[in-house]
Backbone as CSV, one residue per row, in Angstrom:
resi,resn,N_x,N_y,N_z,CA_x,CA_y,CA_z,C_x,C_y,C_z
1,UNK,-3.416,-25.993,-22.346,-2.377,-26.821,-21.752,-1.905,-26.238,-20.423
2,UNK,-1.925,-25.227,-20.182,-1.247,-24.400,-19.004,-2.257,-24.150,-18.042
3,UNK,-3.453,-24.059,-18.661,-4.858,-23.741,-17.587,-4.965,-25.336,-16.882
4,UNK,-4.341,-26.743,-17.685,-5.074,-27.677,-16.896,-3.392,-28.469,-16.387
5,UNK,-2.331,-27.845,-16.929,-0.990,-27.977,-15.847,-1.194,-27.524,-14.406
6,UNK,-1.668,-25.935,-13.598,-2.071,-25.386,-13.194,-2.990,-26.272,-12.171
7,UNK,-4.141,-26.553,-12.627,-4.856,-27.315,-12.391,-4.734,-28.657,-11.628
8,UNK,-3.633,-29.303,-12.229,-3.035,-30.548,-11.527,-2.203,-30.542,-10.888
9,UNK,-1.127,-29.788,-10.869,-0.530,-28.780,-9.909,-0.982,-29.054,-8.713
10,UNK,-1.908,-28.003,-8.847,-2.792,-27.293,-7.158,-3.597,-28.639,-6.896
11,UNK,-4.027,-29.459,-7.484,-4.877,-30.798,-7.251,-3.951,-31.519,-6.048
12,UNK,-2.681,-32.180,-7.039,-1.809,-33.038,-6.365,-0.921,-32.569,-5.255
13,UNK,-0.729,-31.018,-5.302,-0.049,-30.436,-4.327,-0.726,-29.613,-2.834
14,UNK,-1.671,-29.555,-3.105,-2.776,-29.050,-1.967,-2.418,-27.172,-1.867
15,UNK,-1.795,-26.962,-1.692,-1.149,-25.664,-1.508,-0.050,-24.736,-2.306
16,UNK,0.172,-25.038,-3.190,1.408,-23.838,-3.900,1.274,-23.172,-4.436
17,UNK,0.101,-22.224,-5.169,0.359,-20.649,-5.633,-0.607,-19.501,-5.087
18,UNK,0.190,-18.697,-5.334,-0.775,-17.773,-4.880,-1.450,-16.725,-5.309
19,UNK,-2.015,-15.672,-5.443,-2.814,-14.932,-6.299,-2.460,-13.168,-6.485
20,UNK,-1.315,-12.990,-5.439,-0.732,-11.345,-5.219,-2.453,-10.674,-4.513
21,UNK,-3.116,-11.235,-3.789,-3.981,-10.369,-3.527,-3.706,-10.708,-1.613
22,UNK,-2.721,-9.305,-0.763,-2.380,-9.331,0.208,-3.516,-9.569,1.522
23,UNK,-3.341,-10.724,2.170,-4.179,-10.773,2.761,-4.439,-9.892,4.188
24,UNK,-2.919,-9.462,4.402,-2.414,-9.070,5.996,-1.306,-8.030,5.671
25,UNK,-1.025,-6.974,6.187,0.529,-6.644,6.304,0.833,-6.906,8.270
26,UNK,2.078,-7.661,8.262,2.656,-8.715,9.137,3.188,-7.504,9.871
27,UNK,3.200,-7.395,11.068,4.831,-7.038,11.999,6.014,-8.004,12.156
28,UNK,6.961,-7.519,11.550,8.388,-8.284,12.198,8.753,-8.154,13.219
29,UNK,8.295,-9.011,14.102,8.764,-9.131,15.536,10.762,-9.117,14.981
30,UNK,11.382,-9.738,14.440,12.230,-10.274,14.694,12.641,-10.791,13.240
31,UNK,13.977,-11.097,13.143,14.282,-11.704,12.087,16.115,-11.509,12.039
32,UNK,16.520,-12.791,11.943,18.160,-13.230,12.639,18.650,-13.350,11.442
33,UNK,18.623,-13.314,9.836,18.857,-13.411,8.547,18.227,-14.974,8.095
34,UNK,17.750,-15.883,8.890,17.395,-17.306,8.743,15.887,-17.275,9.155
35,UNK,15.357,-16.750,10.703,14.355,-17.287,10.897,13.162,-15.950,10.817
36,UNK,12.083,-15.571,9.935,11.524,-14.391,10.289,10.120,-14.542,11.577
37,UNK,10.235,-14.023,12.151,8.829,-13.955,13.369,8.067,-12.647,12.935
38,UNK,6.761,-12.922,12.916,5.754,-11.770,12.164,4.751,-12.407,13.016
39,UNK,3.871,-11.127,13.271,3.113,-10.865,13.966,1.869,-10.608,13.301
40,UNK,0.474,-10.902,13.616,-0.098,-10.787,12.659,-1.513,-11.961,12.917
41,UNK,-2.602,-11.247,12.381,-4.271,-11.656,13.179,-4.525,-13.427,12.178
42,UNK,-3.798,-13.247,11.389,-3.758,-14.851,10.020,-3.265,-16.132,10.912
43,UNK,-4.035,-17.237,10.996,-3.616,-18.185,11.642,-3.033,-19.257,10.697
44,UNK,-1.843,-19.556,10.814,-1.465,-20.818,9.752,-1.770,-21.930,10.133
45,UNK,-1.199,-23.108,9.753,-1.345,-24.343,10.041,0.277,-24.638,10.157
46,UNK,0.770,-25.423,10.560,2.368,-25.785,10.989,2.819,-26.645,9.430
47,UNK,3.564,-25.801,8.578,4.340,-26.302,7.373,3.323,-25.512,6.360
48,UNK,2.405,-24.743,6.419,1.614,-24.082,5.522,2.674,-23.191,4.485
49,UNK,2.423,-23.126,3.560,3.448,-21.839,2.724,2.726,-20.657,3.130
50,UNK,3.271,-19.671,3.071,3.009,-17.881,3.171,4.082,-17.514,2.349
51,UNK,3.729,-16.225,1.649,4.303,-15.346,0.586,4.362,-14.541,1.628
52,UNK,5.644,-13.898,1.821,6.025,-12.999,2.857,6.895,-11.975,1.314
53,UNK,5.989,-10.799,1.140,6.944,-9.558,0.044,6.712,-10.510,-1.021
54,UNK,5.862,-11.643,-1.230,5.962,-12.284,-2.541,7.207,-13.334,-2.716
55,UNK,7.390,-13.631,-1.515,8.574,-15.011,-1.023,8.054,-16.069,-0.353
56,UNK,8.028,-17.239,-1.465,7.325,-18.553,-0.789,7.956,-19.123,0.700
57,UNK,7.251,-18.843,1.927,8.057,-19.641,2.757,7.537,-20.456,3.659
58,UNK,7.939,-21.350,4.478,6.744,-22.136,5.426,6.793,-21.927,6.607
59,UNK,5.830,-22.372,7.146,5.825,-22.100,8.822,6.525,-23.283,9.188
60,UNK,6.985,-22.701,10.257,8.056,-23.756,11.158,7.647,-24.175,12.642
61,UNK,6.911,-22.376,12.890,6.739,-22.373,14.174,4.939,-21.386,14.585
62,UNK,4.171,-21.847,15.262,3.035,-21.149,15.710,3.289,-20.601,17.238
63,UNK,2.648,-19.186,17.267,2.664,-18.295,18.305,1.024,-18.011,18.908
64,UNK,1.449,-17.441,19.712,-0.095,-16.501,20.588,-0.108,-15.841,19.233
65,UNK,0.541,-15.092,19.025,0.474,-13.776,18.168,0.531,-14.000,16.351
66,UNK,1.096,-14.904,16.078,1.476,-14.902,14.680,2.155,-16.854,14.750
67,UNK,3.596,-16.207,13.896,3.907,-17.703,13.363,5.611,-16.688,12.767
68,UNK,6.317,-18.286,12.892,7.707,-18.128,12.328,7.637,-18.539,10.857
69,UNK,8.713,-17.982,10.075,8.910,-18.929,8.639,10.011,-18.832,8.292
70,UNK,11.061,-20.113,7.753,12.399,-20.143,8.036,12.560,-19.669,6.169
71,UNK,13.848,-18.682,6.084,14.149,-18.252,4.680,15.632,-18.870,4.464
72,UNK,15.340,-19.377,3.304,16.631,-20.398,3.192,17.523,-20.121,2.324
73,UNK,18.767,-20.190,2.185,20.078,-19.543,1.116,19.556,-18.901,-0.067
74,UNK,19.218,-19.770,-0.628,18.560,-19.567,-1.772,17.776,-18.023,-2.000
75,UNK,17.093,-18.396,-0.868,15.934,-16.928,-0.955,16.801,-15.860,-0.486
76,UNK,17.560,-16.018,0.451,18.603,-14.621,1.161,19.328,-13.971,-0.072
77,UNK,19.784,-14.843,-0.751,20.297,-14.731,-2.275,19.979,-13.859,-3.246
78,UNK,18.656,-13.880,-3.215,17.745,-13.730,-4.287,16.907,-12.420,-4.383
79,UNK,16.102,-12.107,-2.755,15.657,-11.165,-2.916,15.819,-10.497,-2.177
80,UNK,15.035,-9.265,-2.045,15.320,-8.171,-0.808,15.601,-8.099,0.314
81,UNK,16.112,-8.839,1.246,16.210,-9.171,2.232,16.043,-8.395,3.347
82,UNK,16.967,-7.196,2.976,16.653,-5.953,3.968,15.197,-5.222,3.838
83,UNK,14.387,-5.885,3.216,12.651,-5.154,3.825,12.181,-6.314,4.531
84,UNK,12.673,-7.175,5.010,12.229,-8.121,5.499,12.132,-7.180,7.483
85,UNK,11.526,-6.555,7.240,11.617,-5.098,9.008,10.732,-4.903,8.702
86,UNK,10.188,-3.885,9.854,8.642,-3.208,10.368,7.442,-4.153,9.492
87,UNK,7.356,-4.017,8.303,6.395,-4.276,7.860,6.159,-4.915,6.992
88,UNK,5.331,-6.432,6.527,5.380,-7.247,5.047,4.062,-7.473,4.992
89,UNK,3.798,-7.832,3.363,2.813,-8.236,2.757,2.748,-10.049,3.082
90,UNK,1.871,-10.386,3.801,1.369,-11.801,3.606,0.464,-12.248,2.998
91,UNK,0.515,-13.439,2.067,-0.731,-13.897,1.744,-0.589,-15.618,1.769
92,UNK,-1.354,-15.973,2.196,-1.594,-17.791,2.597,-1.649,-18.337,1.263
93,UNK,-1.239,-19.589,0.627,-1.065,-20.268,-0.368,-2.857,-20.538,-0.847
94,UNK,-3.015,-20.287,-2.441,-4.358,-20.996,-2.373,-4.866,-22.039,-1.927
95,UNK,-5.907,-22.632,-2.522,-6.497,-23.986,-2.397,-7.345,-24.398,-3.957
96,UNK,-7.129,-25.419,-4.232,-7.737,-25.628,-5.808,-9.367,-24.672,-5.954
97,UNK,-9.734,-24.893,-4.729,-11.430,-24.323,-5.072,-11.520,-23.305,-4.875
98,UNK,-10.568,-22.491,-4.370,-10.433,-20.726,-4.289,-10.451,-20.028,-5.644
99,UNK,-11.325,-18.698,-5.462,-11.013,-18.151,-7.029,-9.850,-17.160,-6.878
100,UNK,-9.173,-17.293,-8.140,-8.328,-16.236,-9.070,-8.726,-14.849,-9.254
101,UNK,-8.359,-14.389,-8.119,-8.352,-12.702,-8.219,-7.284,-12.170,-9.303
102,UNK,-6.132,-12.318,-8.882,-5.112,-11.797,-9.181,-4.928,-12.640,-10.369
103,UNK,-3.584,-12.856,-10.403,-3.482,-13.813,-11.486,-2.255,-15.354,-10.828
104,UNK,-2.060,-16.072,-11.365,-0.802,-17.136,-11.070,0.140,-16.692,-10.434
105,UNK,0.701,-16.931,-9.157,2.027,-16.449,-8.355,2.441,-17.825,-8.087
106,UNK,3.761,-18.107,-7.728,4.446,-19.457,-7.271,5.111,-18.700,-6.061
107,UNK,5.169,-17.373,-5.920,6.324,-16.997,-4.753,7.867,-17.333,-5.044
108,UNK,8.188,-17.709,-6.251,9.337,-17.612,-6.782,10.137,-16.948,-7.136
109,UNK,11.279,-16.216,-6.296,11.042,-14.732,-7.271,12.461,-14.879,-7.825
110,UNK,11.906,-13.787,-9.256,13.318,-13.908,-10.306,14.488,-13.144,-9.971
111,UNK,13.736,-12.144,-9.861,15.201,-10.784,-9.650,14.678,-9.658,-8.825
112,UNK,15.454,-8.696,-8.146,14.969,-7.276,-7.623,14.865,-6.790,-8.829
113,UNK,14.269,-5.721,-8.245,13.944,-4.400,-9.295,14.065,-3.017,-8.318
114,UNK,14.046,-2.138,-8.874,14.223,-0.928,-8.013,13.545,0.180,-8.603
115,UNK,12.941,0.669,-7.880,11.968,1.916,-7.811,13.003,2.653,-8.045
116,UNK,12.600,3.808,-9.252,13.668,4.240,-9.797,12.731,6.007,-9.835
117,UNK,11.278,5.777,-10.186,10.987,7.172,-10.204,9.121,7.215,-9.538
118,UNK,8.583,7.639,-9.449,7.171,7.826,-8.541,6.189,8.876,-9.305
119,UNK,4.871,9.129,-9.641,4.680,10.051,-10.258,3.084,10.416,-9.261
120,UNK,2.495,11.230,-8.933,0.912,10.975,-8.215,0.126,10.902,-9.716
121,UNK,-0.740,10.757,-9.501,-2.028,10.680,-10.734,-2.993,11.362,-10.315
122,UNK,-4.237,11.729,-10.977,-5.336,12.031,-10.547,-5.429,11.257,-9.540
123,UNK,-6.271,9.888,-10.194,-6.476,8.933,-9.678,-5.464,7.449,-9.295
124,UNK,-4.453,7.423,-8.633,-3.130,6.740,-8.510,-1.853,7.273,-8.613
125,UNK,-1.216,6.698,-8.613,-0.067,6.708,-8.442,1.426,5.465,-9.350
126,UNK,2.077,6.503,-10.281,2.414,5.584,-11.373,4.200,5.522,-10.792
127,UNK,4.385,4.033,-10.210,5.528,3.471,-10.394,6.673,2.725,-11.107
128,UNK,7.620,3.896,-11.392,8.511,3.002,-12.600,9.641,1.832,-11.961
129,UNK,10.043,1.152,-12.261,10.995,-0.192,-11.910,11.888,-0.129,-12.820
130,UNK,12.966,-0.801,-12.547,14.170,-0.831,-13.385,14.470,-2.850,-13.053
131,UNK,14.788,-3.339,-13.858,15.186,-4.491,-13.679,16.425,-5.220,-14.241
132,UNK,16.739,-6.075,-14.350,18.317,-6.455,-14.902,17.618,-7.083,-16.031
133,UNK,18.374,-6.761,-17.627,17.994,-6.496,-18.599,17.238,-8.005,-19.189
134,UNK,18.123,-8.928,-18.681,17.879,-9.960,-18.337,16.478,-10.655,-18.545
135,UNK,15.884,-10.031,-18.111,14.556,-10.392,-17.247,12.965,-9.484,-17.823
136,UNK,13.726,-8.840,-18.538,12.918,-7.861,-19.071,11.881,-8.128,-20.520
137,UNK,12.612,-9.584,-21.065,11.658,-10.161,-22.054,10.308,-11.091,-21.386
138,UNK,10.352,-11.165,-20.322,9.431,-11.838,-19.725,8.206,-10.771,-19.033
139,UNK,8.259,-9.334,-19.317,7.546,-8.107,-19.010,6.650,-7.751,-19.948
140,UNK,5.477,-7.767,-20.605,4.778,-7.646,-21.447,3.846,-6.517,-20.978
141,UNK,3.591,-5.645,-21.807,2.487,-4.724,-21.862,1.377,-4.966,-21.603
142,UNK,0.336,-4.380,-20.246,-0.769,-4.747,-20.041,-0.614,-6.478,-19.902
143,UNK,-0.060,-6.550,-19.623,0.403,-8.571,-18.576,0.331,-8.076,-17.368
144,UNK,0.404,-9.236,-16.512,0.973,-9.047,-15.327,2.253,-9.461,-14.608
145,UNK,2.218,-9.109,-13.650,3.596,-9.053,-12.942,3.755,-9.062,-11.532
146,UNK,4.569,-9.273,-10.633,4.414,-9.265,-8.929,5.417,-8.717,-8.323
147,UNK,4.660,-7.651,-7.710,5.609,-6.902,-6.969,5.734,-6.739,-5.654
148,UNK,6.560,-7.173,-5.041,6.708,-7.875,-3.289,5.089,-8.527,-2.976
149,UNK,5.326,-9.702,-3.970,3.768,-10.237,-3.597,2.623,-9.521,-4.108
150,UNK,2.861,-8.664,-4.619,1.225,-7.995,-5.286,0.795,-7.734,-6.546
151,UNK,0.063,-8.551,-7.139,-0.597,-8.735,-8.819,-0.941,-7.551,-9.041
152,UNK,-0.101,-6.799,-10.529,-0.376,-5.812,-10.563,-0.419,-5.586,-12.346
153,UNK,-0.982,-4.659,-12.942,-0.556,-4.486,-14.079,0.195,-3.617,-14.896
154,UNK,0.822,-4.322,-15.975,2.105,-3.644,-16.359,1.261,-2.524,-16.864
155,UNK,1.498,-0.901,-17.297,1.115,-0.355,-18.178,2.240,0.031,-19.459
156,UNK,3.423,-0.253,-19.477,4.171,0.447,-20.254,5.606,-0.682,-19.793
157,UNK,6.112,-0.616,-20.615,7.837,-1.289,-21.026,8.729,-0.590,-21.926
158,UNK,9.790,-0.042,-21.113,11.017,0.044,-21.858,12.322,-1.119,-22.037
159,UNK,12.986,-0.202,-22.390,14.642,-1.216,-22.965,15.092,-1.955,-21.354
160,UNK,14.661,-1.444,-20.104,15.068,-2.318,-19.087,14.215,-1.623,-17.638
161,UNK,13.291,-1.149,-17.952,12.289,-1.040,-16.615,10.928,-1.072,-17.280
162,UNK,9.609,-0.635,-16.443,8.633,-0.661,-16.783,8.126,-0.087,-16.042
163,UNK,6.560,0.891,-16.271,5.788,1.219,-15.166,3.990,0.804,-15.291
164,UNK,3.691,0.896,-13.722,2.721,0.480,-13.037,2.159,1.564,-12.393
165,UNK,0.553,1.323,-12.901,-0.456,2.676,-12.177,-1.121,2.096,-11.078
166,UNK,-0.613,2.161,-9.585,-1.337,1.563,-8.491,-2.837,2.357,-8.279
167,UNK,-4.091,2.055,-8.254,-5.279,2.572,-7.694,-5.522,3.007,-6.010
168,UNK,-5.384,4.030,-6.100,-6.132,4.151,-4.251,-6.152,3.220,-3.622
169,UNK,-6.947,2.118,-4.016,-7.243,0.986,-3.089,-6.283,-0.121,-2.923
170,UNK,-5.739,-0.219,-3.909,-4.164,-0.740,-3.708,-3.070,-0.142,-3.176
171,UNK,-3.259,1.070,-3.065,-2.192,1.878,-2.050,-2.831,1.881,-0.531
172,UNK,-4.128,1.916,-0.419,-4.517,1.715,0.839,-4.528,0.650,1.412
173,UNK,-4.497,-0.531,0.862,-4.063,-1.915,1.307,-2.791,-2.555,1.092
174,UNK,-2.001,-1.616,0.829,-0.563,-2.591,1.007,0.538,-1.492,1.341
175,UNK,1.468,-2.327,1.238,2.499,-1.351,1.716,3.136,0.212,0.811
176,UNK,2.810,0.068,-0.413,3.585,0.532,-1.596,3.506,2.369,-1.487
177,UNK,2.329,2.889,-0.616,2.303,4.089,-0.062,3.523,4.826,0.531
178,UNK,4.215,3.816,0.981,5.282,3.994,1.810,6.589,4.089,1.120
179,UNK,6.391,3.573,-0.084,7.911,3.243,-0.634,8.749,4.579,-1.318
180,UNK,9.760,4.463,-0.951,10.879,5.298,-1.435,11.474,5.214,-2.933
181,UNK,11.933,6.290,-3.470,12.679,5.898,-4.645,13.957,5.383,-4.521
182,UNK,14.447,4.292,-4.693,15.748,3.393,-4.953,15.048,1.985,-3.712
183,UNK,13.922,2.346,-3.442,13.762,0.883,-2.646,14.207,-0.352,-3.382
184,UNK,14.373,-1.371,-3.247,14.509,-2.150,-4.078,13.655,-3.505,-3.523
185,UNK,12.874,-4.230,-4.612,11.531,-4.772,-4.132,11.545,-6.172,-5.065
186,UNK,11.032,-7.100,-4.538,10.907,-8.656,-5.423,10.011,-8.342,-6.534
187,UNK,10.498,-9.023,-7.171,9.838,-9.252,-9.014,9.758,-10.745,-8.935
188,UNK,8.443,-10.720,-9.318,8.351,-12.381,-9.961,7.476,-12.157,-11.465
189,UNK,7.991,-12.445,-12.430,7.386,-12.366,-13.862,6.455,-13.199,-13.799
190,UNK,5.365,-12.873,-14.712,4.507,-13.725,-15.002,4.527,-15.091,-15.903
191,UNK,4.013,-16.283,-15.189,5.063,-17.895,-14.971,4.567,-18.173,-16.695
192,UNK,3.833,-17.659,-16.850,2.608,-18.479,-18.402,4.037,-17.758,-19.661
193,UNK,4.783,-16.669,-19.279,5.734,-15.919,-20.246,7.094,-16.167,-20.259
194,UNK,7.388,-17.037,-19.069,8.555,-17.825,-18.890,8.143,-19.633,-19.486
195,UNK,6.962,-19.638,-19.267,7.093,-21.214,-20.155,7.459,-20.902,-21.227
196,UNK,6.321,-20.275,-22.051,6.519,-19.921,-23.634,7.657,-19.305,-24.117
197,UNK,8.573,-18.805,-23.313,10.092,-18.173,-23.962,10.942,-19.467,-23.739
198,UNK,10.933,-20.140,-22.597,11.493,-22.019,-22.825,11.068,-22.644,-23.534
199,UNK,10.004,-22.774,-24.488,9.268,-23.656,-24.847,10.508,-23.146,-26.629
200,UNK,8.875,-21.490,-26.446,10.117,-21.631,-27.836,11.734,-21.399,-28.222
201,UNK,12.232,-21.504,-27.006,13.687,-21.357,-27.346,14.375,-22.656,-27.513
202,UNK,13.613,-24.192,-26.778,13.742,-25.292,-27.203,13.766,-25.622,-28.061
203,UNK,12.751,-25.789,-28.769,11.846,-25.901,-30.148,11.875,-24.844,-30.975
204,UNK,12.786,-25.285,-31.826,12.839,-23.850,-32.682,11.938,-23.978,-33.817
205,UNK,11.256,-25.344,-33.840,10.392,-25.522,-34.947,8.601,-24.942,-34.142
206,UNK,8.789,-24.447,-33.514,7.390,-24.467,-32.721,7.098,-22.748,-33.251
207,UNK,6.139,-22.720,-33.337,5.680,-20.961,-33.726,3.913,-20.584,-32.963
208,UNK,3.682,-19.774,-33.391,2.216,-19.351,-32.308,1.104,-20.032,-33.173
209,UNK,1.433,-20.467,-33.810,0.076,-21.269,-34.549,-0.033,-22.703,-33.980
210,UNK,0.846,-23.368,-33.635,1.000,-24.428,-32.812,0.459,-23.864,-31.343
211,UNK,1.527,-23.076,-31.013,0.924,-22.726,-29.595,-1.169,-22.516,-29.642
212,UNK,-1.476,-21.562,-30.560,-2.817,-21.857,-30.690,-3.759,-23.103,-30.944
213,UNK,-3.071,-23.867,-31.440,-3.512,-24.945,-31.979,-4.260,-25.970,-30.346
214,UNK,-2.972,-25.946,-29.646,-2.773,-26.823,-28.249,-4.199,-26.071,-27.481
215,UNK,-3.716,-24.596,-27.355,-4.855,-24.037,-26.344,-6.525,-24.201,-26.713
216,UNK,-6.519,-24.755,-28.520,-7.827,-24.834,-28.817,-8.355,-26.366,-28.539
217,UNK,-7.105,-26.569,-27.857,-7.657,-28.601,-27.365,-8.576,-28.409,-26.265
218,UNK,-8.136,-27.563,-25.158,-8.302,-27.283,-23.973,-9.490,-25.903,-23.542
C-alpha cells in the first residue's frame, strides 16, 4: 500500500521527494532570514524544489552562479535556521524514473536534534543525537532517518537520542566532518513509521497481521 501511495505521489506530482543522497554542498552567498542565495555548479529550473540541510524549498530566482530559494514561517520555525551560512547540503527533488539510493525523504522536517557526543571509529565515525522525546517513537533500530538532508542509518536508540556510524565516504561528501558537539541539525523521521503510528493510533482495531495482510496485496 505505501510502495504504490509513493508511487502515485511522484506520478501525479512530478517532483516531491527526495532520497538524502547530497548532490552538492552550496555556498551561502547570502541569506536575510526569508530569502537564501547559494552558490553552487547544480542548475535548477525556476519553481524546482531543493532540500537545502534536508528543507524542502523552491527556487524563486536563477543566477550566473547558482539560484535563490525563499524559506517560509513555517520552516524558520521549525528548523535550524542558523546553519543556514558558509555551507549546505543540496539535493534536487527526484523524478518517478530515478532510482532509490537512500531511502523516502519529503524534506519535511519534524524536529532539531542536537549532537550531543562524537566518537572516531576504526572505520567511521559514531554520532549520538538527542531529540525531543516526542519524536523518538518514530526512531527504530537499524531504520532510517535524515539528518540535515542525509539518509543515514540508525544503529542504536535510547529513552530520547540515538546513534549513527557515518562511513569515510559519507564524511567525505558532506558536511558532517565539520560538525561540533551541541550543533543542532534537522531530523526528518522516517515517513513509512509515522503512517503506521497514525494508522494504528486511529484504528485501534488494526494490528500487524492486517498490516501484513494489505502489503501481501501489493
Amino acid at each position: 500500500m505505501f510502495a504504490i501511495y509513493t508511487i502515485v505521489t511522484l506520478k501525479n506530482q512530478g517532483r516531491l521527494m527526495f532520497t538524502g543522497l547530497i548532490r552538492e554542498i552550496a555556498k551561502v552567498k547570502s541569506f536575510d532570514g526569508k530569502i537564501l542565495r547559494l552558490q553552487a555548479s547544480y542548475r535548477p529550473q525556476f519553481g524546482d524544489s531543493i532540500a537545502v540541510n534536508g528543507v524542502c524549498l523552491s527556487v524563486i530566482e536563477l543566477m550566473s552562479d547558482g539560484f535563490s530559494v525563499e524559506v517560509a514561517d513555517e520552516s524558520r520555525r521549525v528548523v535550524a535556521i542558523e546553519n543556514f551560512r558558509d555551507r549546505v547540503h543540496i539535493e534536487p527533488a527526484m523524478r518517478l524514473q530515478d532510482r532509490v539510493e537512500g531511502h523516502i525523504i519529503q524534506g519535511h522536517i519534524d524536529c532539531v536534534g542536537i549532537i550531543t557526543a562524537m566518537k572516531k571509529g576504526r572505520n567511521g565515525k559514531d554520532f549520538y543525537i538527542s531529540l525531543p522525546k516526542e519524536y523518538i517513537k518514530f526512531v527504530v533500530p537499524k531504520g532510517s532517518i535524515a539528518v540535515d538532508g542525509v539518509s543515514l542509518t540508525i544503529n542504536e536508540v535510547y529513552e530520547e537520542s540515538f546513534r549513527l556510524t557515518l562511513i569515510p565516504l559519507t564524511l567525505q561528501h558532506t558536511l558532517f566532518d565539520s560538525y561540533q558537539i551541541n550543533r543542532r541539525v534537522n531530523i526528518e523521521t522516517d515517513m513509512f513509521a509515522r503512517y503506521l503510528y497514525w494508522i494504528f493510533k486511529k484504528d485501534k482495531n488494526l494490528d500487524w497481521q492486517i498490516v501484513e495482510r494489505w502489503q501481501a496485496l501489493f
